[in-house]
C-alpha positions in Angstrom: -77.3 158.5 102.5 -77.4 161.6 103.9 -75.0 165.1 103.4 -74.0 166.0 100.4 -77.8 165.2 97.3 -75.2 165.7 94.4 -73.4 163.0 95.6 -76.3 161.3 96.6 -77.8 161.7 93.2 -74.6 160.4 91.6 -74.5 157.1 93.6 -78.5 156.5 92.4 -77.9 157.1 89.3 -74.6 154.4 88.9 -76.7 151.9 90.8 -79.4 152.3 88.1 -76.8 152.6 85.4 -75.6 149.1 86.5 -79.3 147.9 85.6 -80.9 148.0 89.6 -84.4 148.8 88.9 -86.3 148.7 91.6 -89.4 151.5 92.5 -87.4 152.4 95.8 -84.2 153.6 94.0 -86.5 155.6 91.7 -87.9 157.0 94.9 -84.7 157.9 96.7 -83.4 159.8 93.6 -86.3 161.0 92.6 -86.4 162.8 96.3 -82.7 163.9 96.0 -83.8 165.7 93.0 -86.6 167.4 94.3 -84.3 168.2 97.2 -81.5 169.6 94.9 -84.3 171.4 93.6 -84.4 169.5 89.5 -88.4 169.4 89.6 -87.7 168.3 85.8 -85.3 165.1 87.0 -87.7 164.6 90.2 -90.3 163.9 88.3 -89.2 161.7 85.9 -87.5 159.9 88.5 -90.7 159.9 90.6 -93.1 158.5 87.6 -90.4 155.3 87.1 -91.2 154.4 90.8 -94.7 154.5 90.4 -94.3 152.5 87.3 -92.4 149.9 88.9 -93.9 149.8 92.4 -97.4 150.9 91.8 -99.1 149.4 95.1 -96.5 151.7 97.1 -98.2 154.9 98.5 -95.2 156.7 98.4 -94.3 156.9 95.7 -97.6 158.2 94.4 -97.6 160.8 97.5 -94.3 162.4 96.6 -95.1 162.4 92.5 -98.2 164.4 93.8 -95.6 166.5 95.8 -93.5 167.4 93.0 -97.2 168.0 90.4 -98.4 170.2 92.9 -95.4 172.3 93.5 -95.3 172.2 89.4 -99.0 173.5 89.7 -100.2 170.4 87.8 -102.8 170.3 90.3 -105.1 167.7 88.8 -102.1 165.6 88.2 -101.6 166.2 91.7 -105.0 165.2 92.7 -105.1 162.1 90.6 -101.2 161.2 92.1 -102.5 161.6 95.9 -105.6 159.8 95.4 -103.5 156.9 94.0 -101.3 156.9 97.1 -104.8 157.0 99.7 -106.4 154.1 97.8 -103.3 152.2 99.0 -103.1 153.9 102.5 -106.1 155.7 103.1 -105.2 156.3 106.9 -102.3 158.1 105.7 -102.7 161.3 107.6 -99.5 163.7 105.7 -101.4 162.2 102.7 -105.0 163.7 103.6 -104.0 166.7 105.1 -101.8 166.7 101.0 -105.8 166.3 99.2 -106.7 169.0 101.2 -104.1 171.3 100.3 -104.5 170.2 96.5 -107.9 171.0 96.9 -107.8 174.3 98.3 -105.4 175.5 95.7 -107.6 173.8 92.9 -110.6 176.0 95.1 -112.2 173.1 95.8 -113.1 174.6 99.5 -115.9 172.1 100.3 -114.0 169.5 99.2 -110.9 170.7 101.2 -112.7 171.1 104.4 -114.7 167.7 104.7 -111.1 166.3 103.9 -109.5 168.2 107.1 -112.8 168.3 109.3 -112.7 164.1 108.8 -109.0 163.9 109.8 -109.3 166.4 112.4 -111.8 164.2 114.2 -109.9 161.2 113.4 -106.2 162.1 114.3 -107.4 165.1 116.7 -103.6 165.5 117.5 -102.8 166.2 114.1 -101.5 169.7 113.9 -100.9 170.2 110.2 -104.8 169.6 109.6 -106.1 171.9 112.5 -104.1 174.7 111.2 -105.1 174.1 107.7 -108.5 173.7 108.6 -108.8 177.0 110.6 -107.1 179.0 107.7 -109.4 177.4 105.2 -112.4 178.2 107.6 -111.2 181.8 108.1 -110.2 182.0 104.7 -112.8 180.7 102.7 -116.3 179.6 104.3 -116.8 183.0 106.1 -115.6 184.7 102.7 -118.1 182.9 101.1 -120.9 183.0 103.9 -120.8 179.5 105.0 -121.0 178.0 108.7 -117.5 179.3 110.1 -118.9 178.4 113.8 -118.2 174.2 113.0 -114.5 175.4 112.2 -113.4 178.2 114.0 -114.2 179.0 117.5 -117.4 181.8 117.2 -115.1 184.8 118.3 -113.0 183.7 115.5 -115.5 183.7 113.5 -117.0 186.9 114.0 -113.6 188.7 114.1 -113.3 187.7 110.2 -112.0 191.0 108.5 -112.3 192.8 105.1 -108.9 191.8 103.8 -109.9 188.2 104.6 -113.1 188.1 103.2 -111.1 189.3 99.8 -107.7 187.1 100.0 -106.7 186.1 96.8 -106.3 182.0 98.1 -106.4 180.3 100.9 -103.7 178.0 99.6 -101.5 180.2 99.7 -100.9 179.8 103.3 -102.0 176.4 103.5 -98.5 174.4 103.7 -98.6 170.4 102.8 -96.0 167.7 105.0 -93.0 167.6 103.4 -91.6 164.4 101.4 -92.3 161.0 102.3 -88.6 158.9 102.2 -88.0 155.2 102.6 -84.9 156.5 103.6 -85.9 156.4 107.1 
């Protein structure tokens, strides 16, 4: 369905009211939530999908969506973890980690997450971008090897105010939702 979530929303919730139970109608409302903008109703709709359909990545990757815009970070990480044991390929779901893990400061971890799927998927644009913001961001700031991440004028063009930013997650910007919609 597509237009109008509240009505959307309505429609999942009758078909679960007459007793359909299955993870991807948990998924689709859950989503309409989180588009609607109920993180509370998002993720309790989220959670029954993973309860019922636990071997489906998607459901895992958009519950660590909705934890991580929550700032339940470790939730988060546990959530996309979950959803790359099942689809570890999964590029939105890597590039996800890494976000998670820059936010949780976990820069190391964060950049051998993007540096693997920038070699990988080399046409992946989210993780390129991600990576060069977490490379100007945070090894430079920090004095480690910029030059593997960022091209050595970059590098050496590293200012003041970024050597101090607060976060380089804050800048850092994850795929949005997963649907079986599609």
């Amino acid at each position: 369905m597509m237009g109008n979530r509240t009505e959307e929303v309505r429609e999942y919730r009758r078909a679960a009211a007459f007793g359909l139970t299955n993870w991807d109608l948990f998924l689709n409302l859950g989503l309409a939530e989180l588009e609607n903008g109920d993180l509370d109703a998002a993720t309790d709709n989220l959670r029954q999908a993973v309860l019922l359909g636990e071997d489906h990545p998607e459901s895992h990757f958009n519950l660590a969506l909705v934890y991580e815009r929550r700032g339940r970070l470790a939730d988060a990480e546990r959530e996309m973890l979950a959803s790359l044991r099942l689809n570890p390929t999964q590029p939105d779901a890597r590039n996800s980690l890494a976000v998670i893990y820059a936010e949780e400061r976990k820069s190391v971890r964060a950049a051998m997450v993007l540096r693997e799927l920038v070699h990988e998927a080399p046409d992946y644009e989210p993780a390129r971008k991600n990576l060069a913001l977490l490379g100007s961001r945070v090894e430079v700031a920090r004095g480690e090897t910029a030059a593997v991440t960022l091209p050595p004028a970059a590098a050496v063009k590293a200012t003041e105010e970024q050597r101090n930013a607060r976060s380089p997650a804050s800048e850092i910007q994850p795929r949005p939702a997963q649907s079986s919609r599609e």
